[in-house]
CHARMM internal coordinates of N, CA and C (Angstrom, degrees):
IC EDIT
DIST 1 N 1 CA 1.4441
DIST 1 CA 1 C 1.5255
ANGL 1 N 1 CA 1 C 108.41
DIST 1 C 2 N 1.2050
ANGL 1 CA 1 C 2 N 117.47
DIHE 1 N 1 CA 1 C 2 N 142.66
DIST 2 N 2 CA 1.2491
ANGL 1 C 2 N 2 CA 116.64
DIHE 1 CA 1 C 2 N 2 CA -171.62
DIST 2 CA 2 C 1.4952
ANGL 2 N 2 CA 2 C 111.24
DIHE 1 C 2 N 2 CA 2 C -98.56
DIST 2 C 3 N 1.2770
ANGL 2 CA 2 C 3 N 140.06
DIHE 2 N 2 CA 2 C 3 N 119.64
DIST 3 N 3 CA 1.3954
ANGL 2 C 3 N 3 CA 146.48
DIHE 2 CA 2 C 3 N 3 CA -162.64
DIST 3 CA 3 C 1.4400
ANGL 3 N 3 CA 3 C 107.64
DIHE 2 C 3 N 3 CA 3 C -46.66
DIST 3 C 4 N 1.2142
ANGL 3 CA 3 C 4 N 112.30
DIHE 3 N 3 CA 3 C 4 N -52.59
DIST 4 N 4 CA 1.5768
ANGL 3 C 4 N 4 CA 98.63
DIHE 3 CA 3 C 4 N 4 CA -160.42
DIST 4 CA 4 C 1.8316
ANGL 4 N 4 CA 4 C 95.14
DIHE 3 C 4 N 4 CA 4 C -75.24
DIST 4 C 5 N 1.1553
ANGL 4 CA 4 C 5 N 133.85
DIHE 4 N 4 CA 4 C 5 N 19.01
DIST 5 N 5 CA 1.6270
ANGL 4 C 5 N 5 CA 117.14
DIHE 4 CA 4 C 5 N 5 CA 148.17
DIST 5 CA 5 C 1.0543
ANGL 5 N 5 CA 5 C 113.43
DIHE 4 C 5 N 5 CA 5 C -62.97
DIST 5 C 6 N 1.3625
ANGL 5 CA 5 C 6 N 134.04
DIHE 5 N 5 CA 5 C 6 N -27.04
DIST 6 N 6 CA 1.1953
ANGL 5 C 6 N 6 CA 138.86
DIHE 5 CA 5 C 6 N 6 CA 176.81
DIST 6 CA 6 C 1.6853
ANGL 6 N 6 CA 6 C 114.35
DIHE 5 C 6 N 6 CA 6 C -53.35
DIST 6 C 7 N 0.9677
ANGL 6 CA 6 C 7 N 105.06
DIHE 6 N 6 CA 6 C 7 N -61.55
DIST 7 N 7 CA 1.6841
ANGL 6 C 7 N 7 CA 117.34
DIHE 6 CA 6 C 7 N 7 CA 168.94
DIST 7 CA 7 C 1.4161
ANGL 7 N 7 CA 7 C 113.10
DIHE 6 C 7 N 7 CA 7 C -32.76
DIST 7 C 8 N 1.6324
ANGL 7 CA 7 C 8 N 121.71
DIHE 7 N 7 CA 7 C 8 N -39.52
DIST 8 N 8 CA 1.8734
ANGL 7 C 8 N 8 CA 118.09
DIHE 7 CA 7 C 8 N 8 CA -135.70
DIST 8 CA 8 C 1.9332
ANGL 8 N 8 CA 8 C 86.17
DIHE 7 C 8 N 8 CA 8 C -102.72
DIST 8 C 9 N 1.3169
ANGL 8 CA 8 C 9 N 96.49
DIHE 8 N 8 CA 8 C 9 N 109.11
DIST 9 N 9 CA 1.5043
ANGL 8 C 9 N 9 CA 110.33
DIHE 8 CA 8 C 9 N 9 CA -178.38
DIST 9 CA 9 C 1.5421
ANGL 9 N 9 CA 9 C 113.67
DIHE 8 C 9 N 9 CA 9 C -52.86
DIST 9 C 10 N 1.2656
ANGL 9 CA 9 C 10 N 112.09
DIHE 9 N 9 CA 9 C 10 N -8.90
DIST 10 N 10 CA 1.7219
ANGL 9 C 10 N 10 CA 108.20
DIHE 9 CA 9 C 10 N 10 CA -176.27
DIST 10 CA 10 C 1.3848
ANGL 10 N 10 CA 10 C 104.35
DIHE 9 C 10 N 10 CA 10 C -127.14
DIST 10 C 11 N 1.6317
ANGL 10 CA 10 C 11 N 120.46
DIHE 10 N 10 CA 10 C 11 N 31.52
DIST 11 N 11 CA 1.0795
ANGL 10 C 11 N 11 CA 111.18
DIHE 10 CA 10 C 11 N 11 CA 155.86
DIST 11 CA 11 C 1.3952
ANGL 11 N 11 CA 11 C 133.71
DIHE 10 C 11 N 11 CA 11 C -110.11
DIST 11 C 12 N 1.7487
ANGL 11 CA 11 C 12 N 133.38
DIHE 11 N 11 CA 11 C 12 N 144.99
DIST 12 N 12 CA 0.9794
ANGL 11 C 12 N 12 CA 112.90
DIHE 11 CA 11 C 12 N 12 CA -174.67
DIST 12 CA 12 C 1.4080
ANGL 12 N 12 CA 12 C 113.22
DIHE 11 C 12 N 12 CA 12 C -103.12
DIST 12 C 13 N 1.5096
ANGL 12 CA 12 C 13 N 139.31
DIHE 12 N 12 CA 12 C 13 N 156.94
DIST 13 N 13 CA 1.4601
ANGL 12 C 13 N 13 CA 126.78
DIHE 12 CA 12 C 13 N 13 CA -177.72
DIST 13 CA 13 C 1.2501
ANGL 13 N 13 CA 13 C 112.55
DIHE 12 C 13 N 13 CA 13 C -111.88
DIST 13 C 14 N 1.0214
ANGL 13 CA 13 C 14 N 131.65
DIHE 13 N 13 CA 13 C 14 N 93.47
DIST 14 N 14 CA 1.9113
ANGL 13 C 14 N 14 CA 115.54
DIHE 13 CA 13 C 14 N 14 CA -168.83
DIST 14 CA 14 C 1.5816
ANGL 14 N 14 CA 14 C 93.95
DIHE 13 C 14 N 14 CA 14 C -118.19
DIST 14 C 15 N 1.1646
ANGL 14 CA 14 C 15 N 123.73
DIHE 14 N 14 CA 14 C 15 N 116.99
DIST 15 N 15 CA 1.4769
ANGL 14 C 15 N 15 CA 133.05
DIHE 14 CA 14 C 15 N 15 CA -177.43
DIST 15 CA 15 C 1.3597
ANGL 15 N 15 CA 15 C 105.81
DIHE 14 C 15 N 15 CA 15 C -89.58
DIST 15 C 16 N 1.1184
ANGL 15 CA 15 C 16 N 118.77
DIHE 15 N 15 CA 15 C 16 N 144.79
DIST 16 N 16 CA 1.9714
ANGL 15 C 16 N 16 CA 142.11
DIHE 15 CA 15 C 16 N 16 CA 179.56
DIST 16 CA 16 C 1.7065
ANGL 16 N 16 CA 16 C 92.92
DIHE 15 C 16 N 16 CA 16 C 58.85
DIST 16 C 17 N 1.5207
ANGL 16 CA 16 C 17 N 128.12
DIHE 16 N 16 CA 16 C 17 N 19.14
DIST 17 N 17 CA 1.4167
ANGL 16 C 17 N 17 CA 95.83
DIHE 16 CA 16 C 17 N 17 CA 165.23
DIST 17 CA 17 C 1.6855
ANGL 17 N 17 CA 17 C 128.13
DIHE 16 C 17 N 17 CA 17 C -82.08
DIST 17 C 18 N 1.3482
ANGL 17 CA 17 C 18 N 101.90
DIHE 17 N 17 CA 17 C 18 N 31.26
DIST 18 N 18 CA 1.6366
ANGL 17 C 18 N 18 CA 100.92
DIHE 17 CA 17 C 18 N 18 CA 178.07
DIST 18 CA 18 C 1.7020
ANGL 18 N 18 CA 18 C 113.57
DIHE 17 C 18 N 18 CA 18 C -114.68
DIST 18 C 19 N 1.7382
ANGL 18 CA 18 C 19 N 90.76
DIHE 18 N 18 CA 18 C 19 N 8.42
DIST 19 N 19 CA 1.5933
ANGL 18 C 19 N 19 CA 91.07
DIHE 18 CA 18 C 19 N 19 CA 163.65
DIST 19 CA 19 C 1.6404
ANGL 19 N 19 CA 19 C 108.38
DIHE 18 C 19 N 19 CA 19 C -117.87
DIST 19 C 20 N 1.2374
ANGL 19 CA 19 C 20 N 107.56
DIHE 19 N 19 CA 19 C 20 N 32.45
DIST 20 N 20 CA 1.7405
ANGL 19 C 20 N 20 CA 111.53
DIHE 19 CA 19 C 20 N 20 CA -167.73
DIST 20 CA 20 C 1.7198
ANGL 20 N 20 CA 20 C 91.68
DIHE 19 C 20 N 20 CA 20 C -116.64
DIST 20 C 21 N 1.3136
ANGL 20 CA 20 C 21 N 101.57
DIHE 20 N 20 CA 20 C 21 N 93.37
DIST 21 N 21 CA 1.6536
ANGL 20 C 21 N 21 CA 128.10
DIHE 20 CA 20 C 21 N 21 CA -176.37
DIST 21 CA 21 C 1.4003
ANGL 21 N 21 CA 21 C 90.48
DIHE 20 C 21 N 21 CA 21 C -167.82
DIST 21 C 22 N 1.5374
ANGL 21 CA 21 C 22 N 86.46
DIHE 21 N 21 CA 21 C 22 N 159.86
DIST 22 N 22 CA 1.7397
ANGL 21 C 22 N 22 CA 108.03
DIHE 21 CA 21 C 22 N 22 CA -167.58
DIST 22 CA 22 C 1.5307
ANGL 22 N 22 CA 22 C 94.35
DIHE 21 C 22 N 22 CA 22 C -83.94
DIST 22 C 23 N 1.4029
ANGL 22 CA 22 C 23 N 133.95
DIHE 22 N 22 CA 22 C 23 N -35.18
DIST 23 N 23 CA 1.4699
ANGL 22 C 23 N 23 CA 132.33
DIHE 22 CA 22 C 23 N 23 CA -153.08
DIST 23 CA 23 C 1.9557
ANGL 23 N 23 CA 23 C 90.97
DIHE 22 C 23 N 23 CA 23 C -98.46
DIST 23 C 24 N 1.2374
ANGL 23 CA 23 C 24 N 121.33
DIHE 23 N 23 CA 23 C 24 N -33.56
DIST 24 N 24 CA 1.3425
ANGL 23 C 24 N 24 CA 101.21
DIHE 23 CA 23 C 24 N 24 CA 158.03
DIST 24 CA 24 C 1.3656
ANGL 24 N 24 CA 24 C 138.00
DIHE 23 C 24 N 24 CA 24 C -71.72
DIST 24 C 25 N 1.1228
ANGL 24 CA 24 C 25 N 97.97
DIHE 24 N 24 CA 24 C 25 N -41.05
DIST 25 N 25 CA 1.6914
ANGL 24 C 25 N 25 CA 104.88
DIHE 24 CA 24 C 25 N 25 CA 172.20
DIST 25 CA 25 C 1.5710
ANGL 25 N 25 CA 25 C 118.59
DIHE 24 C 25 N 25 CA 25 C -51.97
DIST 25 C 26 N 1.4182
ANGL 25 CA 25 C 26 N 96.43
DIHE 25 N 25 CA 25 C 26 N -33.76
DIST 26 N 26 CA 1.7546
ANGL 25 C 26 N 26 CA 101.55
DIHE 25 CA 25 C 26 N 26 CA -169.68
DIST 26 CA 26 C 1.7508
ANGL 26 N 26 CA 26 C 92.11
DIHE 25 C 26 N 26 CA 26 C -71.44
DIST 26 C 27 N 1.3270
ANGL 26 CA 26 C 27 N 122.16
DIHE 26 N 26 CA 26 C 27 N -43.29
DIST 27 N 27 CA 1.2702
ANGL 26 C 27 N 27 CA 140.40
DIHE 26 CA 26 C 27 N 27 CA -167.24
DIST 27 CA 27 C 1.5050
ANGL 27 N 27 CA 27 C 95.68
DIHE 26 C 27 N 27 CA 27 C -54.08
DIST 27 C 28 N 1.2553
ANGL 27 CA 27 C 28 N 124.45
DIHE 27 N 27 CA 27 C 28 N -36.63
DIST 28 N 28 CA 1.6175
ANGL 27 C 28 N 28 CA 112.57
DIHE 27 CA 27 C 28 N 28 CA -156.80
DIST 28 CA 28 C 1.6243
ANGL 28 N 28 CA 28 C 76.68
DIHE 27 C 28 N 28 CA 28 C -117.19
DIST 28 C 29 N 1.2151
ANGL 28 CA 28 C 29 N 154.91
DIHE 28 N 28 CA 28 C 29 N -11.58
DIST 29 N 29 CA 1.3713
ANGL 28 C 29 N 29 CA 130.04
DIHE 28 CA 28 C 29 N 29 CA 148.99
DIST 29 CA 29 C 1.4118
ANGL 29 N 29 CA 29 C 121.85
DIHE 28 C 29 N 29 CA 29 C -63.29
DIST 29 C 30 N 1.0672
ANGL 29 CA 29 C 30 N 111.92
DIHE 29 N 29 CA 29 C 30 N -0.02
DIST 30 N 30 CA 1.7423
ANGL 29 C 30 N 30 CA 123.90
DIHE 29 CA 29 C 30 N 30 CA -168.39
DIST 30 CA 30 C 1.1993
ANGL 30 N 30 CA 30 C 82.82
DIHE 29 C 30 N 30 CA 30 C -105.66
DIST 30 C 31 N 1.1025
ANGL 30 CA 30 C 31 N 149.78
DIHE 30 N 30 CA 30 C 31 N -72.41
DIST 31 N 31 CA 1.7355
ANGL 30 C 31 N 31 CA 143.90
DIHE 30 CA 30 C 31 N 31 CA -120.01
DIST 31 CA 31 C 1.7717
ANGL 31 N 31 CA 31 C 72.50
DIHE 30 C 31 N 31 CA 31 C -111.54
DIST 31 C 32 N 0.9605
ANGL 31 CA 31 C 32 N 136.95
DIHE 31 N 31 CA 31 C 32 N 20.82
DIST 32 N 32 CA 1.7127
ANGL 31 C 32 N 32 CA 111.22
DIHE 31 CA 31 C 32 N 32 CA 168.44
DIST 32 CA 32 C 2.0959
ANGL 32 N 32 CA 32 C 82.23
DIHE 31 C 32 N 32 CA 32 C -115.94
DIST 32 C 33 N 1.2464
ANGL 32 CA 32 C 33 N 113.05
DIHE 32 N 32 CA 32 C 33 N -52.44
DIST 33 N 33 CA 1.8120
ANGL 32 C 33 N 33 CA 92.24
DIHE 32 CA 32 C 33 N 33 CA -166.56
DIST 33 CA 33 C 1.4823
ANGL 33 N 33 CA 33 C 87.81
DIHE 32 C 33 N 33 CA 33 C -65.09
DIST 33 C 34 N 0.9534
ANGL 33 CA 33 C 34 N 143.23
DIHE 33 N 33 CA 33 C 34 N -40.53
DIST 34 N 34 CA 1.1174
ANGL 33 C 34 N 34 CA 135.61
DIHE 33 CA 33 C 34 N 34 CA 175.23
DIST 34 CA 34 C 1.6080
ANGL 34 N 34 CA 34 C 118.01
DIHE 33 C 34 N 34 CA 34 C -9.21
DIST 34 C 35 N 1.5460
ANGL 34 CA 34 C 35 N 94.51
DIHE 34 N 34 CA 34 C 35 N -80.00
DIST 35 N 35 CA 1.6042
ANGL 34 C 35 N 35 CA 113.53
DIHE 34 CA 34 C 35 N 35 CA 162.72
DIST 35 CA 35 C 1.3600
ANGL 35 N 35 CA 35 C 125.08
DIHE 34 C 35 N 35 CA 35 C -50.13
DIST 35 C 36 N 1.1416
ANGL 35 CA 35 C 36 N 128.99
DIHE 35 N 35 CA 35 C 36 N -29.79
DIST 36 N 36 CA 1.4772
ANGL 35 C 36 N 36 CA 145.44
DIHE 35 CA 35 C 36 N 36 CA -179.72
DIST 36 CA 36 C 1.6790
ANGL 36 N 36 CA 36 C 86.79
DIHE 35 C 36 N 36 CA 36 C -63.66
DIST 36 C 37 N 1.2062
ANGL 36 CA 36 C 37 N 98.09
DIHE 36 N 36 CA 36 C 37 N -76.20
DIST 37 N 37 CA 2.2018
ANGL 36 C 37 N 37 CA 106.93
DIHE 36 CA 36 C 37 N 37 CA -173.79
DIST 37 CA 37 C 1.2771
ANGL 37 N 37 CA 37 C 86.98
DIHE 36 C 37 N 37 CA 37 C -7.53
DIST 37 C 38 N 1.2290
ANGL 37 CA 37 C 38 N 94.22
DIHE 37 N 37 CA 37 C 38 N -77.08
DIST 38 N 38 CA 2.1424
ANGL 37 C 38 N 38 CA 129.35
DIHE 37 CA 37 C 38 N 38 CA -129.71
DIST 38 CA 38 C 1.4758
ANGL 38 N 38 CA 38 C 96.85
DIHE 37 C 38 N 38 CA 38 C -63.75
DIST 38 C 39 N 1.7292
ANGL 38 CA 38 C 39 N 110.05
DIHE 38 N 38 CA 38 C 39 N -38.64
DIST 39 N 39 CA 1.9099
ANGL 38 C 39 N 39 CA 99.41
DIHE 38 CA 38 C 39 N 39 CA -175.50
DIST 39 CA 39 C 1.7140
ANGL 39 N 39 CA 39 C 106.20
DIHE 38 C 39 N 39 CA 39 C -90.02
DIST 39 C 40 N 1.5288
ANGL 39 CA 39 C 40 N 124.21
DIHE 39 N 39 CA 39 C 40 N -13.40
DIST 40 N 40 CA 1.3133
ANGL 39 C 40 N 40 CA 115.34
DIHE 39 CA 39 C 40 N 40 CA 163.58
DIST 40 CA 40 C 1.3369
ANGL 40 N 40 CA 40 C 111.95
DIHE 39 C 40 N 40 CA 40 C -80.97
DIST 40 C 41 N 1.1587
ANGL 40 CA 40 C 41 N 130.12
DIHE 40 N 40 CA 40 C 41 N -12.85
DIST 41 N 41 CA 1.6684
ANGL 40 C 41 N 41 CA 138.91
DIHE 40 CA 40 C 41 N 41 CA -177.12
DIST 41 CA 41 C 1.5398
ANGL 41 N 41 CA 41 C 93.86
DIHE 40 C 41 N 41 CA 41 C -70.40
DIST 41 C 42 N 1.8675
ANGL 41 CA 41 C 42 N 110.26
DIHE 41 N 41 CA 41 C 42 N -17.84
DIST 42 N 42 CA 1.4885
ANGL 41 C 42 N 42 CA 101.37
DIHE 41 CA 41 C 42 N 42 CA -160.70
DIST 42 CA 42 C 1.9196
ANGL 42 N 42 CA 42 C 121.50
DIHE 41 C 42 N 42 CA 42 C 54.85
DIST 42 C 43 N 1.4003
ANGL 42 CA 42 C 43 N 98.59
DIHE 42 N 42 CA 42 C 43 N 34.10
DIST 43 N 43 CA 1.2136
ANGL 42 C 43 N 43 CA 121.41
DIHE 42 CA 42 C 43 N 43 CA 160.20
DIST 43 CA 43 C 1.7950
ANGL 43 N 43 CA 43 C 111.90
DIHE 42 C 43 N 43 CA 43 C -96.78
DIST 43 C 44 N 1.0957
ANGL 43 CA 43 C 44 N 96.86
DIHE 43 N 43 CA 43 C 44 N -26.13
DIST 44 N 44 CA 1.3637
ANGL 43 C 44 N 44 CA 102.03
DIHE 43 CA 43 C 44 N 44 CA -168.48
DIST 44 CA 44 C 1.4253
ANGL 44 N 44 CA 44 C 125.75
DIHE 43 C 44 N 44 CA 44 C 71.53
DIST 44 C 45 N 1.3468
ANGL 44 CA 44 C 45 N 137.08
DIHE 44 N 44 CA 44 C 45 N 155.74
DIST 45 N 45 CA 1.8273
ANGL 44 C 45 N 45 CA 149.41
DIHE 44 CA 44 C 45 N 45 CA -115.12
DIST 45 CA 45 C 1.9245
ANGL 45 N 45 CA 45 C 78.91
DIHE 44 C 45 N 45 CA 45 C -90.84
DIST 45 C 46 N 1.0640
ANGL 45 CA 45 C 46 N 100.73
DIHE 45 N 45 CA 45 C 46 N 124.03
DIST 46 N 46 CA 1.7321
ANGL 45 C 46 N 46 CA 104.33
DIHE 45 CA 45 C 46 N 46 CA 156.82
DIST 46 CA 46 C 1.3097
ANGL 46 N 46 CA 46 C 128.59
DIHE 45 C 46 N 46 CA 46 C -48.13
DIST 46 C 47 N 1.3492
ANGL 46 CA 46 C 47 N 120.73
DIHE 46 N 46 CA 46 C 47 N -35.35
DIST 47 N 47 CA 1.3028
ANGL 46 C 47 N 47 CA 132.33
DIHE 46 CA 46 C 47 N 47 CA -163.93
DIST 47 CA 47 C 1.6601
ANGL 47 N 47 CA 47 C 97.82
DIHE 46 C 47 N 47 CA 47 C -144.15
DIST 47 C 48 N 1.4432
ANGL 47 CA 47 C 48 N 124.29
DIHE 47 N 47 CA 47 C 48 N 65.11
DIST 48 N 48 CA 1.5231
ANGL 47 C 48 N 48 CA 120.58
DIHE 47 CA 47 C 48 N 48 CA 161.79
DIST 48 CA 48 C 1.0423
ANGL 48 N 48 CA 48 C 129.48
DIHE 47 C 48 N 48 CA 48 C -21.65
DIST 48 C 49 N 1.2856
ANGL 48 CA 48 C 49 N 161.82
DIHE 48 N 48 CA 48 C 49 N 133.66
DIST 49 N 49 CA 1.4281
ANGL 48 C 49 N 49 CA 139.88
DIHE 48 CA 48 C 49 N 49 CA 133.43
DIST 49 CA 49 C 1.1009
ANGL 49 N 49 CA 49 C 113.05
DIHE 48 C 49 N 49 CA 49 C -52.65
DIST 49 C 50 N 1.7449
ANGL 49 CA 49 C 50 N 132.90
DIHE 49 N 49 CA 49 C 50 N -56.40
DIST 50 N 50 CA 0.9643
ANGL 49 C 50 N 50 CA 132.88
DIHE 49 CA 49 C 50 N 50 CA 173.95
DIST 50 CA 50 C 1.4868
ANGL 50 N 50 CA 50 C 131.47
DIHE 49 C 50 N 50 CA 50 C -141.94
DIST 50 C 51 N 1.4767
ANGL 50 CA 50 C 51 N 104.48
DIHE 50 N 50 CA 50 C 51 N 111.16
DIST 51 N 51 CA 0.9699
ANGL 50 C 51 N 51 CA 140.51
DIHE 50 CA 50 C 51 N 51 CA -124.11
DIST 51 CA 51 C 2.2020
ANGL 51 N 51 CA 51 C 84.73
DIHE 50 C 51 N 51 CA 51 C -69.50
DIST 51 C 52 N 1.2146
ANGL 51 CA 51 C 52 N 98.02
DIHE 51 N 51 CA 51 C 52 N -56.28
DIST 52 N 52 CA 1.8291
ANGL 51 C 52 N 52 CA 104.24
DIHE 51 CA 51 C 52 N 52 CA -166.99
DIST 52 CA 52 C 1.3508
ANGL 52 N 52 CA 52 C 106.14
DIHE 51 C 52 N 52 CA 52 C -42.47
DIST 52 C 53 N 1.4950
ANGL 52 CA 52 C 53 N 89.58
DIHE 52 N 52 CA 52 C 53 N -67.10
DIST 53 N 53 CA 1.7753
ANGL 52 C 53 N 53 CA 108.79
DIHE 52 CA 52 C 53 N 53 CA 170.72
DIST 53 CA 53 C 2.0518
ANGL 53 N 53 CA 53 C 120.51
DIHE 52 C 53 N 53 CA 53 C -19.53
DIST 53 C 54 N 1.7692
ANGL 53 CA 53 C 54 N 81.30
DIHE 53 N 53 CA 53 C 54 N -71.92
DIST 54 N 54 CA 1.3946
ANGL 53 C 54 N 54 CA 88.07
DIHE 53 CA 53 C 54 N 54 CA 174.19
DIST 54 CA 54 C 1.6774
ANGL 54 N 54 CA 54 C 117.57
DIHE 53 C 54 N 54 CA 54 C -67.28
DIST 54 C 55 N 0.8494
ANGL 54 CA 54 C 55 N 119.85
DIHE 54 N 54 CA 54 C 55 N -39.72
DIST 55 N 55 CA 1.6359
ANGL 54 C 55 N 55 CA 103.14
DIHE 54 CA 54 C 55 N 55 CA 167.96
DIST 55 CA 55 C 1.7303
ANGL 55 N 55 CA 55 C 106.27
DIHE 54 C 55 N 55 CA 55 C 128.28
DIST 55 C 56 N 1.7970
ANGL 55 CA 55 C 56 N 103.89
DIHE 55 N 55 CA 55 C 56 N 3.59
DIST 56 N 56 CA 1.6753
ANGL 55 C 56 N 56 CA 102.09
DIHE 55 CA 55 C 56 N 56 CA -130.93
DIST 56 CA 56 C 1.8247
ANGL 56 N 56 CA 56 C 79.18
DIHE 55 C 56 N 56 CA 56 C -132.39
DIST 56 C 57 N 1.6787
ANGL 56 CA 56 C 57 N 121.55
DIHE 56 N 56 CA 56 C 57 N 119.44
DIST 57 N 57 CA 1.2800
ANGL 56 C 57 N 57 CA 106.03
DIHE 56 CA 56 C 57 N 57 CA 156.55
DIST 57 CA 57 C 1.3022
ANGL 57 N 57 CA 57 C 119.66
DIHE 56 C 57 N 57 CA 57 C -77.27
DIST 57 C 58 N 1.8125
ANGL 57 CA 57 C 58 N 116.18
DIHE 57 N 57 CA 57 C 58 N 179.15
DIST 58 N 58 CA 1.3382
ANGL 57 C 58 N 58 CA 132.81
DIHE 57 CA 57 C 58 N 58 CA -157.26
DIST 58 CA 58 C 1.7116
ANGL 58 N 58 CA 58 C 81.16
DIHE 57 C 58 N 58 CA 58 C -79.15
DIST 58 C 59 N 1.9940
ANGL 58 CA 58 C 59 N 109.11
DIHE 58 N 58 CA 58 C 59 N 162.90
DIST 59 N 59 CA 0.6477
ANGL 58 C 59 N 59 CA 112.33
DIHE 58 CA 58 C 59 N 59 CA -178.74
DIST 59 CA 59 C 1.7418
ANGL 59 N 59 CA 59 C 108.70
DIHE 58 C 59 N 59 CA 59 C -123.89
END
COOR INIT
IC SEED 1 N 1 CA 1 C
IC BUILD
């Protein structure tokens, strides 16, 4: 975000509201059990955050 939004009296800032829909939300509840499967499958997380940590390269 660039600071001087801060300044502009008629702006509003609402962060992540462009994933606040029913067909995204379901989308990122899907791709999270998703990940759940895949790392109890002992496949490990589809989409890591971090990759070292987890133990697991990109796929």
């Amino acid at each position: 975000m660039h600071p001087d939004l801060l300044t502009v009296p008629n702006v509003v800032l609402t962060p992540h509201i462009a994933s606040a829909t029913v067909p995204t939300r379901l989308a990122m509840a899907n791709l999270a059990a998703d990940n759940l499967i895949a790392f109890f499958g002992g496949r490990g997380p589809l989409t890591p955050v971090n990759q070292p940590v987890a133990g697991v390269r990109a796929r």
